[in-house]
Residue, then its C-alpha position, 0 to 999 in steps of 0.5 A: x109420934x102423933x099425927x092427925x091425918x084426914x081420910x075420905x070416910x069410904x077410904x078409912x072403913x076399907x082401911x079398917x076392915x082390911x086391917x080386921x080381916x089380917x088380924x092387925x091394928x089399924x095403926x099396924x095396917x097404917x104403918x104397914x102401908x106407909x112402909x111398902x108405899x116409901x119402900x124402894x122400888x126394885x128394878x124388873x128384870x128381863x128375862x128371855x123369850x123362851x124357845x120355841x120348837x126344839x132346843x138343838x133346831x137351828x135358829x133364824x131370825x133372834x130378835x134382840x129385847x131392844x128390836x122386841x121392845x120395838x115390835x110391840x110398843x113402838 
Protein backbone atom coordinates (compact mmCIF):
# COMPACT_ATOMS: atom_id res chain seq x y z
CA UNK A 1 0.00 0.00 0.00
CA UNK A 2 0.86 3.64 -0.58
CA UNK A 3 0.98 6.56 1.51
CA UNK A 4 2.17 9.90 1.75
CA UNK A 5 3.44 11.00 4.99
CA UNK A 6 5.17 14.23 6.09
CA UNK A 7 8.51 14.37 7.87
CA UNK A 8 10.87 17.58 9.43
CA UNK A 9 13.43 17.58 6.28
CA UNK A 10 16.32 17.25 9.13
CA UNK A 11 14.35 13.79 10.35
CA UNK A 12 14.21 12.32 6.69
CA UNK A 13 18.15 13.04 5.91
CA UNK A 14 18.83 11.23 9.30
CA UNK A 15 16.60 8.70 8.09
CA UNK A 16 18.31 8.27 4.82
CA UNK A 17 21.48 8.21 5.95
CA UNK A 18 20.92 5.56 8.91
CA UNK A 19 19.05 3.49 6.11
CA UNK A 20 22.48 3.96 3.68
CA UNK A 21 24.83 3.19 6.24
CA UNK A 22 22.69 -0.47 7.26
CA UNK A 23 22.67 -1.28 3.66
CA UNK A 24 18.64 -1.16 3.27
CA UNK A 25 16.25 0.94 1.42
CA UNK A 26 14.54 3.78 2.79
CA UNK A 27 11.39 2.03 2.74
CA UNK A 28 12.86 -1.19 4.40
CA UNK A 29 14.31 1.14 7.11
CA UNK A 30 10.75 2.76 7.41
CA UNK A 31 9.31 -0.44 7.87
CA UNK A 32 11.72 -1.53 10.10
CA UNK A 33 10.95 1.41 12.37
CA UNK A 34 7.11 1.07 12.30
CA UNK A 35 7.59 -2.61 13.34
CA UNK A 36 10.02 -2.23 16.65
CA UNK A 37 8.05 0.93 17.21
CA UNK A 38 4.09 -1.32 17.44
CA UNK A 39 6.15 -4.26 18.63
CA UNK A 40 4.94 -5.26 22.15
CA UNK A 41 6.78 -4.24 24.72
CA UNK A 42 8.25 -6.97 27.06
CA UNK A 43 7.50 -6.83 30.59
CA UNK A 44 11.65 -6.29 32.63
CA UNK A 45 12.33 -8.73 34.73
CA UNK A 46 13.66 -8.24 38.38
CA UNK A 47 16.57 -9.87 39.05
CA UNK A 48 18.07 -10.22 42.66
CA UNK A 49 20.61 -8.04 44.15
CA UNK A 50 23.75 -10.07 43.99
CA UNK A 51 25.50 -10.93 47.19
CA UNK A 52 27.75 -9.34 48.88
CA UNK A 53 30.67 -11.17 51.05
CA UNK A 54 30.73 -14.51 51.32
CA UNK A 55 27.81 -16.97 50.00
CA UNK A 56 27.64 -19.28 53.48
CA UNK A 57 28.17 -15.95 55.79
CA UNK A 58 24.83 -15.62 57.59
CA UNK A 59 22.62 -12.89 56.31
CA UNK A 60 20.99 -9.89 58.30
CA UNK A 61 19.01 -7.63 57.26
CA UNK A 62 17.27 -8.89 53.41
CA UNK A 63 15.68 -6.24 52.06
CA UNK A 64 12.74 -7.37 50.19
CA UNK A 65 12.32 -5.33 45.89
CA UNK A 66 9.18 -3.81 47.08
CA UNK A 67 11.32 -2.32 50.67
CA UNK A 68 14.48 -1.60 47.75
CA UNK A 69 11.86 -0.04 45.49
CA UNK A 70 11.12 2.29 48.54
CA UNK A 71 14.78 2.95 49.39
CA UNK A 72 15.32 4.57 46.35
CA UNK A 73 12.57 5.92 44.63
CA UNK A 74 10.02 6.71 47.30
Amino acid sequence: MRTTIELPDDLLARAKSNAALSGVSLKEFFIEAVEQKLAPRQAKTRRPPPAIGSAKARRIGVLKPEQLDEAFFG
